[in-house]
PDB file of N, CA, C and O in Angstrom:
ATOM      1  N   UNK A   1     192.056 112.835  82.552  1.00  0.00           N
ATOM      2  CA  UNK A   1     192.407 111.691  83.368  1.00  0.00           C
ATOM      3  C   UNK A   1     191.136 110.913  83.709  1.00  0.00           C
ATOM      4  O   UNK A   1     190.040 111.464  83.800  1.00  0.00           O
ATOM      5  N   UNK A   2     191.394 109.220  83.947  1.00  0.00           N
ATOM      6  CA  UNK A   2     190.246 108.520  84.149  1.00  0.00           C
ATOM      7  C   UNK A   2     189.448 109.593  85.766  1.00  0.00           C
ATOM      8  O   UNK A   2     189.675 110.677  86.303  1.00  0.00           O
ATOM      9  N   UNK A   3     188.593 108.564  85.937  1.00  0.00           N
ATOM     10  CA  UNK A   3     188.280 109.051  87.548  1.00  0.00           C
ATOM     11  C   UNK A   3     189.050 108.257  88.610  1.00  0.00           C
ATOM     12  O   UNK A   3     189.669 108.785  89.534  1.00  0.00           O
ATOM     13  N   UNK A   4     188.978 107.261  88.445  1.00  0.00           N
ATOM     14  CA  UNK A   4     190.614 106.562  89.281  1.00  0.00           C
ATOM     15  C   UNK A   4     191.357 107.113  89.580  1.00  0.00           C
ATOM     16  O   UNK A   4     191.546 107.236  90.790  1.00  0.00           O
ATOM     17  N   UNK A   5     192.195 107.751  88.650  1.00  0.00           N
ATOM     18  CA  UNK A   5     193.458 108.063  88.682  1.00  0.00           C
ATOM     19  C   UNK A   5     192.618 109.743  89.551  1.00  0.00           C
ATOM     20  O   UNK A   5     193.331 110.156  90.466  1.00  0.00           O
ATOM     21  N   UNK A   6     191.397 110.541  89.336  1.00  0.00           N
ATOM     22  CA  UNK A   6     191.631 111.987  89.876  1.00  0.00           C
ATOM     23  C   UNK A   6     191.456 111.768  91.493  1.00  0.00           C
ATOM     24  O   UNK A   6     191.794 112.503  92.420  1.00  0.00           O
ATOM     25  N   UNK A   7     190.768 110.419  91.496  1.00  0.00           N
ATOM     26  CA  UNK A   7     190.839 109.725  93.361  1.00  0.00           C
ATOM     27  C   UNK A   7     191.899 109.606  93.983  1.00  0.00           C
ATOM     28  O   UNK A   7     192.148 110.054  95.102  1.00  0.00           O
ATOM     29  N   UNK A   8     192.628 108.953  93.243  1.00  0.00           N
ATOM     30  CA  UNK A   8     193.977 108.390  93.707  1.00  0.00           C
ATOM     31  C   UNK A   8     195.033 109.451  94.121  1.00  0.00           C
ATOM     32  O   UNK A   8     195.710 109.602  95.138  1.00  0.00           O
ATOM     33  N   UNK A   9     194.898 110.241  92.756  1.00  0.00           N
ATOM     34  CA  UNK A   9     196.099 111.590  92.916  1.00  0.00           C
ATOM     35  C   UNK A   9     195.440 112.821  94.337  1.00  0.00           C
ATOM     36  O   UNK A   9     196.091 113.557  95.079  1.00  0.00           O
ATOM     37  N   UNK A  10     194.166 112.629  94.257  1.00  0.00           N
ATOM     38  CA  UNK A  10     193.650 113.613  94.983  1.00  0.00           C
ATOM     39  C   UNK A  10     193.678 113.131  96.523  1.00  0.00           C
ATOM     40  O   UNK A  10     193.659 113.917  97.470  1.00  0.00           O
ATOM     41  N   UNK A  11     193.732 111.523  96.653  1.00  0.00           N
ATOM     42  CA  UNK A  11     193.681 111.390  98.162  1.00  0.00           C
ATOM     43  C   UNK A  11     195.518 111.466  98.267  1.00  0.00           C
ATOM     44  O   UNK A  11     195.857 111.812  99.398  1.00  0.00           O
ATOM     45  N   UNK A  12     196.390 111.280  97.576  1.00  0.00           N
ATOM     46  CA  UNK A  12     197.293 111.544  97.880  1.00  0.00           C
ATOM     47  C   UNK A  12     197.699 113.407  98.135  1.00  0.00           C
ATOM     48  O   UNK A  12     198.230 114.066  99.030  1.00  0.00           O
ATOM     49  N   UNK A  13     197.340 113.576  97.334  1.00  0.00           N
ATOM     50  CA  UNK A  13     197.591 115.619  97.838  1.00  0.00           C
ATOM     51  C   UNK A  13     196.663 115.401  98.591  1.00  0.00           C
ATOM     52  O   UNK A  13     196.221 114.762  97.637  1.00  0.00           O
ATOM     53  N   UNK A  14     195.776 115.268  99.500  1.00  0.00           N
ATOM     54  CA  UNK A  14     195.421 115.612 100.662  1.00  0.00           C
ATOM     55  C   UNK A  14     196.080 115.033 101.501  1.00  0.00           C
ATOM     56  O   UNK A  14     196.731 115.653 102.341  1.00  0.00           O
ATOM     57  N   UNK A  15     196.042 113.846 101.443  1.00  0.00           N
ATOM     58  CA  UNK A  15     197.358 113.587 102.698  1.00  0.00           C
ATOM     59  C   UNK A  15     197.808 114.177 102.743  1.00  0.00           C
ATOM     60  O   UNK A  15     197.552 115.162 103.435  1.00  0.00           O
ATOM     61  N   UNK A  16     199.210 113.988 101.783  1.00  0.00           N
ATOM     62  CA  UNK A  16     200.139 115.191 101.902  1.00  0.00           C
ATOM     63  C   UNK A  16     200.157 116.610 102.731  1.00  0.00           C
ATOM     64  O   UNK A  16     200.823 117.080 103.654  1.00  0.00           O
ATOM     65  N   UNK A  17     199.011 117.059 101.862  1.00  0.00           N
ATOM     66  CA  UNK A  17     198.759 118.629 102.696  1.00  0.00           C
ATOM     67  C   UNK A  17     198.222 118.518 104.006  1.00  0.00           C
ATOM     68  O   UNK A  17     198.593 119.352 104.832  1.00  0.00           O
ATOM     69  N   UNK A  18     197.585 117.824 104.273  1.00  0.00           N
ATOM     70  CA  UNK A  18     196.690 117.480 105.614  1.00  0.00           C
ATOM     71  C   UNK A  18     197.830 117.013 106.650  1.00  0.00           C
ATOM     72  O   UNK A  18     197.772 117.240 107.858  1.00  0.00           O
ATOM     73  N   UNK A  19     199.082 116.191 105.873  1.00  0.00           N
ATOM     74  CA  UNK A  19     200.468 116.041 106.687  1.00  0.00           C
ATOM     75  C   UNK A  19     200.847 117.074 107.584  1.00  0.00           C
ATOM     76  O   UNK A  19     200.816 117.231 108.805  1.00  0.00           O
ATOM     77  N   UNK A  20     201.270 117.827 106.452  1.00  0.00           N
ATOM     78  CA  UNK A  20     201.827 119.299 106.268  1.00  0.00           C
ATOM     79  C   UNK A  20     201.227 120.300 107.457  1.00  0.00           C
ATOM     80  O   UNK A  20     202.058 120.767 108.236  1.00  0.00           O
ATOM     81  N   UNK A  21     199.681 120.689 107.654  1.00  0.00           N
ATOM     82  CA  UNK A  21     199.099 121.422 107.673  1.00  0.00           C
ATOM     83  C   UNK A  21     198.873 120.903 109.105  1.00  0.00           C
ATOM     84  O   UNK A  21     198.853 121.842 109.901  1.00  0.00           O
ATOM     85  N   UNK A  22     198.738 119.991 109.540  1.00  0.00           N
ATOM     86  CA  UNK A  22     198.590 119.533 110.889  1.00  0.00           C
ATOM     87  C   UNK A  22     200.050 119.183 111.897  1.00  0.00           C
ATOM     88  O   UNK A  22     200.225 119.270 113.112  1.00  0.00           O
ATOM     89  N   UNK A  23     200.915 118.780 110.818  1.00  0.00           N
ATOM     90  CA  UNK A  23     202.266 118.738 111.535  1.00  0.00           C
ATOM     91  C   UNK A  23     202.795 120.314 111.832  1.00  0.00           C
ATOM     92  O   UNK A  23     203.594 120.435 112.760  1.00  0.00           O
ATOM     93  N   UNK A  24     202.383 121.564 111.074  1.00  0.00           N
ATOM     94  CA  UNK A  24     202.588 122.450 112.014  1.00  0.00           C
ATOM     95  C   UNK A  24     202.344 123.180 112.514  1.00  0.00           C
ATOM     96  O   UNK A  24     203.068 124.095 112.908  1.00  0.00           O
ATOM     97  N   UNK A  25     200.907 122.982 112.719  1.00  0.00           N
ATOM     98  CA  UNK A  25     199.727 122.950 113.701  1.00  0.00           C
ATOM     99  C   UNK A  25     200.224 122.689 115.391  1.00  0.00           C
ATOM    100  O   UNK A  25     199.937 123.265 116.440  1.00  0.00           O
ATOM    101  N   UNK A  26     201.223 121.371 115.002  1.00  0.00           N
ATOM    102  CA  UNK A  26     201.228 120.554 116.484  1.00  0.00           C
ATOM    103  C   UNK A  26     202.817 121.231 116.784  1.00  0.00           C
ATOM    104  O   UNK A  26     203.234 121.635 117.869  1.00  0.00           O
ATOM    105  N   UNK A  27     203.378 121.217 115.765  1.00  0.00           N
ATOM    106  CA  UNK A  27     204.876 122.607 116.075  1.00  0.00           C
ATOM    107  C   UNK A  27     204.249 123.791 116.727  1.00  0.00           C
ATOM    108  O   UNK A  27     204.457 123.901 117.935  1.00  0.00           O
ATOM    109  N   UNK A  28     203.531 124.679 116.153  1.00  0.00           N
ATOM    110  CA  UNK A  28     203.190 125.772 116.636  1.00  0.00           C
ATOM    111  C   UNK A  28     202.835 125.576 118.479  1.00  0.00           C
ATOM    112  O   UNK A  28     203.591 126.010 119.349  1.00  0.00           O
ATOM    113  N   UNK A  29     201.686 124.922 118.720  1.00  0.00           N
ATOM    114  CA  UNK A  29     201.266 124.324 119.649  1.00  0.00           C
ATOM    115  C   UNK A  29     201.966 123.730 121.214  1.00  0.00           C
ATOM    116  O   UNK A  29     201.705 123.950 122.397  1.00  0.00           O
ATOM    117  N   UNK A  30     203.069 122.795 120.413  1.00  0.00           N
ATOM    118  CA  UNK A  30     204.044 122.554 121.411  1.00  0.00           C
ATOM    119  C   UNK A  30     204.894 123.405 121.739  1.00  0.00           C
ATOM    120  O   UNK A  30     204.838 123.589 122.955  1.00  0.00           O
ATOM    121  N   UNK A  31     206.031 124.316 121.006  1.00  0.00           N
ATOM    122  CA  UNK A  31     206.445 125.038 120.859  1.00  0.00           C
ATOM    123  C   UNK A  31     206.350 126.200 121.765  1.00  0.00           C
ATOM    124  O   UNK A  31     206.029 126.012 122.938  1.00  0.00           O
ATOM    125  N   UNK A  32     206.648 127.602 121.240  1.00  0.00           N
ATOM    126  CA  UNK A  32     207.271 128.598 122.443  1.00  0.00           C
ATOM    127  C   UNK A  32     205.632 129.119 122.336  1.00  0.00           C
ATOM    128  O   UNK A  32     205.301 129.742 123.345  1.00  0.00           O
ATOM    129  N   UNK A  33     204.744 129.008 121.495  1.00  0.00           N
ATOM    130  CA  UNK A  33     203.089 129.633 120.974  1.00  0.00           C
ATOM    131  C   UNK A  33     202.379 128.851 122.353  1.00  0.00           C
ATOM    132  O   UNK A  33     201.983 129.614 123.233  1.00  0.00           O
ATOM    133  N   UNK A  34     202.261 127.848 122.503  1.00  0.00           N
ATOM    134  CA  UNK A  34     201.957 127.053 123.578  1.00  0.00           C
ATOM    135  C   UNK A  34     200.775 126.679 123.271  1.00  0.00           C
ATOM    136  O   UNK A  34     200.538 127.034 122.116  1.00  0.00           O
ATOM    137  N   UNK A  35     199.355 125.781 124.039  1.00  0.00           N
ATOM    138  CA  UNK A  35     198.196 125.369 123.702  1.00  0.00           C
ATOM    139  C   UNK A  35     197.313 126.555 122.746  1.00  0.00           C
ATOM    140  O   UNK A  35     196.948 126.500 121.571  1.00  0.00           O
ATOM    141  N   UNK A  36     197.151 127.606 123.764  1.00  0.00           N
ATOM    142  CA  UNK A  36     196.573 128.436 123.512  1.00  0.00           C
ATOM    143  C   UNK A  36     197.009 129.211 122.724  1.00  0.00           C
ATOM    144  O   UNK A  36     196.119 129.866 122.183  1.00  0.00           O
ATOM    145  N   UNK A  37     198.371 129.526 122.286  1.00  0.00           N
ATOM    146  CA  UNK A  37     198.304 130.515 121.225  1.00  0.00           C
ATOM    147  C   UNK A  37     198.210 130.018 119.609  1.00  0.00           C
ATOM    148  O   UNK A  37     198.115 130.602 118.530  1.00  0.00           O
ATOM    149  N   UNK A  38     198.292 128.591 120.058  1.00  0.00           N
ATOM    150  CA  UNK A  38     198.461 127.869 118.740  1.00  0.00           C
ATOM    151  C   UNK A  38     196.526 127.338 118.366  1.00  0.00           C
ATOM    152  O   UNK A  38     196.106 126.736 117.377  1.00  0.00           O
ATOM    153  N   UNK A  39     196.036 127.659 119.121  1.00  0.00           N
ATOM    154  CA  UNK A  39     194.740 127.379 118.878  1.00  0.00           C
ATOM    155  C   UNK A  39     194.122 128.095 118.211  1.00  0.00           C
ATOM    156  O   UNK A  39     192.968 127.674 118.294  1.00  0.00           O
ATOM    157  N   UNK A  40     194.154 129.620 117.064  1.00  0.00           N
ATOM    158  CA  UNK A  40     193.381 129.751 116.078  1.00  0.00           C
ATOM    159  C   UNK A  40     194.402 129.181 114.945  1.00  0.00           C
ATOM    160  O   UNK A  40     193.894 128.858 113.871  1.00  0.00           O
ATOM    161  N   UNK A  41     195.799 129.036 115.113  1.00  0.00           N
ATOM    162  CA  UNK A  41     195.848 128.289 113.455  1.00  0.00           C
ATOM    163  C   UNK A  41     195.501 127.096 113.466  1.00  0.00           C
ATOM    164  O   UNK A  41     195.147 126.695 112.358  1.00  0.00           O
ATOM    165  N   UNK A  42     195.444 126.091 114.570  1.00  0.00           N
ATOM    166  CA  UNK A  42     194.386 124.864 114.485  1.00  0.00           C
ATOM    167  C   UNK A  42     193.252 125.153 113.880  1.00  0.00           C
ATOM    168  O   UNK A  42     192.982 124.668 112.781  1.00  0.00           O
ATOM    169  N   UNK A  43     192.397 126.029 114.562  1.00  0.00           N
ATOM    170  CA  UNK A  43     191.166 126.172 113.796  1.00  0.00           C
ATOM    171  C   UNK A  43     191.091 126.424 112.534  1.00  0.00           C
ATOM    172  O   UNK A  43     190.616 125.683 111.673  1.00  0.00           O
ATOM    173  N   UNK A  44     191.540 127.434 112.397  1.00  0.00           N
ATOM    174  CA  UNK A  44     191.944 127.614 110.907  1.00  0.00           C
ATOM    175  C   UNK A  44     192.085 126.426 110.149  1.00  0.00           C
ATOM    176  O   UNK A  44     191.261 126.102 109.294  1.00  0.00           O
ATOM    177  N   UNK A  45     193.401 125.557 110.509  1.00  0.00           N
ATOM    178  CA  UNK A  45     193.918 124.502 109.756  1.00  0.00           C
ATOM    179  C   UNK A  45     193.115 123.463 109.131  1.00  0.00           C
ATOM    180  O   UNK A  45     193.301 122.874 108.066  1.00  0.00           O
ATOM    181  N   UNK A  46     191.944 123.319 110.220  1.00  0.00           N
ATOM    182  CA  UNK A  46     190.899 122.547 110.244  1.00  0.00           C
ATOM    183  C   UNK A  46     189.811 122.639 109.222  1.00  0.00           C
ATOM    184  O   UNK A  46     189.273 121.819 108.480  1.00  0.00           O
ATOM    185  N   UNK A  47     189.645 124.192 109.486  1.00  0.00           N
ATOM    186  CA  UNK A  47     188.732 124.835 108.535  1.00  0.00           C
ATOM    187  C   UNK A  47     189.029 124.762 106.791  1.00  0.00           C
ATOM    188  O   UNK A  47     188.183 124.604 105.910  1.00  0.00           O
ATOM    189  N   UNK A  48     190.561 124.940 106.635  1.00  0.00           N
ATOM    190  CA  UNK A  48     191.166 124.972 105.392  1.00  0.00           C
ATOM    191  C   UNK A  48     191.295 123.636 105.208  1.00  0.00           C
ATOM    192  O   UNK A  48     190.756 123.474 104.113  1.00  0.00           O
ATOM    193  N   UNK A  49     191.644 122.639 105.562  1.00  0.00           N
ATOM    194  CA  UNK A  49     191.479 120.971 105.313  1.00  0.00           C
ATOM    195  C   UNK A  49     190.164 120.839 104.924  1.00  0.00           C
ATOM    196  O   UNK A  49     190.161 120.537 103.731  1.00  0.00           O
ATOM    197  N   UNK A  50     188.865 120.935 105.433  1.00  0.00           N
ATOM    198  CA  UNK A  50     187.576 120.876 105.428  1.00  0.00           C
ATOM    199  C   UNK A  50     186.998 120.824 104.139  1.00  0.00           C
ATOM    200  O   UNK A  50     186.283 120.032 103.525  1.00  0.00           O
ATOM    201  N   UNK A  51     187.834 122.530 103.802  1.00  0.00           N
ATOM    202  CA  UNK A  51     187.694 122.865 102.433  1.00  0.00           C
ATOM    203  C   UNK A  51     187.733 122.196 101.306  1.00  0.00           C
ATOM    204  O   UNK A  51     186.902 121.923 100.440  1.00  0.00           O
ATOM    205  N   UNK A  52     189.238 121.907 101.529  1.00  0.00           N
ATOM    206  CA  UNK A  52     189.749 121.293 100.443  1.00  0.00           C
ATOM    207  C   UNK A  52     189.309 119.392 100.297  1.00  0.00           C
ATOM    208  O   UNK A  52     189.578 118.932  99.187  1.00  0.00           O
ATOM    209  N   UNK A  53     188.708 118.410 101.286  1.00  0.00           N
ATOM    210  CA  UNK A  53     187.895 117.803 101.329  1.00  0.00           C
ATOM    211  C   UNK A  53     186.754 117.416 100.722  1.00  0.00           C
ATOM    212  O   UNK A  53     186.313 116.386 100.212  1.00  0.00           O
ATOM    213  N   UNK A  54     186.283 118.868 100.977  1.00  0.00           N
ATOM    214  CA  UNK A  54     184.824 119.471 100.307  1.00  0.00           C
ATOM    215  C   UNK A  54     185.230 119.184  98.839  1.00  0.00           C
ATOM    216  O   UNK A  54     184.756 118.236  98.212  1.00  0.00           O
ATOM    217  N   UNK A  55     186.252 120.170  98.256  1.00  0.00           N
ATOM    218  CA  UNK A  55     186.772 120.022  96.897  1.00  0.00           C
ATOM    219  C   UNK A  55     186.968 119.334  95.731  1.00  0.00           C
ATOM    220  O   UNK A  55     186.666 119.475  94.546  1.00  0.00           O
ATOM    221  N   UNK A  56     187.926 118.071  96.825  1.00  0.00           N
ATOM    222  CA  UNK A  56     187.764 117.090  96.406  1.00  0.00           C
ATOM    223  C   UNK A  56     186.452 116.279  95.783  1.00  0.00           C
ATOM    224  O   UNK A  56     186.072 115.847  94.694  1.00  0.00           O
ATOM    225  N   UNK A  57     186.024 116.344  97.088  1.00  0.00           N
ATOM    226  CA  UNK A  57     184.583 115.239  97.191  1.00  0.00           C
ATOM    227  C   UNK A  57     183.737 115.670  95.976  1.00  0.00           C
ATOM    228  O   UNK A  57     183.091 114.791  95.406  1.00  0.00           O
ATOM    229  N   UNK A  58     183.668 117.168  95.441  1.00  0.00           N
ATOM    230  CA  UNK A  58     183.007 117.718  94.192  1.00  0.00           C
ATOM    231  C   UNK A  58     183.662 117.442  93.550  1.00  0.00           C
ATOM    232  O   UNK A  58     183.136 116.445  93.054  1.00  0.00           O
ATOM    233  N   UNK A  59     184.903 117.625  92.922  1.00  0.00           N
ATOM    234  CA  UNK A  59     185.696 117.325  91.687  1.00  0.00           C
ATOM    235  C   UNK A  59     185.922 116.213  91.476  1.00  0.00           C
ATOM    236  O   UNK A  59     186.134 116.051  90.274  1.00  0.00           O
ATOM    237  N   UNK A  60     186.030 114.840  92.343  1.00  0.00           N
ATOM    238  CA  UNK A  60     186.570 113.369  91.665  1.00  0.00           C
ATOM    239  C   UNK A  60     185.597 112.740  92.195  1.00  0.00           C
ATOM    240  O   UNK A  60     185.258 111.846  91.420  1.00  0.00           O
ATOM    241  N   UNK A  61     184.899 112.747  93.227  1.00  0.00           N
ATOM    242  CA  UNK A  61     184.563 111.548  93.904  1.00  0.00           C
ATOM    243  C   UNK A  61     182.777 111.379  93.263  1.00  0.00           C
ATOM    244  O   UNK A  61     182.259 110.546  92.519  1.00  0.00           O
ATOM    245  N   UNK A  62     182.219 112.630  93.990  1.00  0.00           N
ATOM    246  CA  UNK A  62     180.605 112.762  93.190  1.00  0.00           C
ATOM    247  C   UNK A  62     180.876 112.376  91.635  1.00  0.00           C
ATOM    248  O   UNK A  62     181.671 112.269  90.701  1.00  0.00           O
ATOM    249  N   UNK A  63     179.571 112.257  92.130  1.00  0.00           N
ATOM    250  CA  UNK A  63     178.693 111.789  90.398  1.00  0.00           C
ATOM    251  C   UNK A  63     178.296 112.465  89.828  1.00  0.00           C
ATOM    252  O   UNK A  63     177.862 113.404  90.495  1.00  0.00           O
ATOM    253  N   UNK A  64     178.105 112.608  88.382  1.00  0.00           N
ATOM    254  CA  UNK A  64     177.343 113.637  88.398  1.00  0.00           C
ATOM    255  C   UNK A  64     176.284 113.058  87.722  1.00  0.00           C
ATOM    256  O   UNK A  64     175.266 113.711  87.493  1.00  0.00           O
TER     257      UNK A  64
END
């Protein structure tokens, strides 16, 4: 695939997942888990978004 297209597809799966991954983040949170119990899969969530960011940013976006 061009590099366009691995930008394009790739900021869309992160949205997506970053949707995903934070919408139930904020379920857990509100929910019967409450601030605090929902606060290491936030972190977590954060941490695993980060990642995959990182990922990205090496696989489509850098130069090489």
């Amino acid at each position: 695939m061009s590099r366009l297209t691995n930008i394009i597809m790739g900021l869309i799966g992160i949205g997506l997942m970053m949707t995903f991954i934070l919408g139930l983040a904020h379920s857990i949170s509100t929910g019967f888990a409450g601030f605090w119990g929902g606060l290491p899969f936030l972190c977590i969530a954060i941490f695993v978004i980060a990642l995959a960011l990182y990922n990205f940013w090496e696989d489509a976006v850098k130069k090489d």
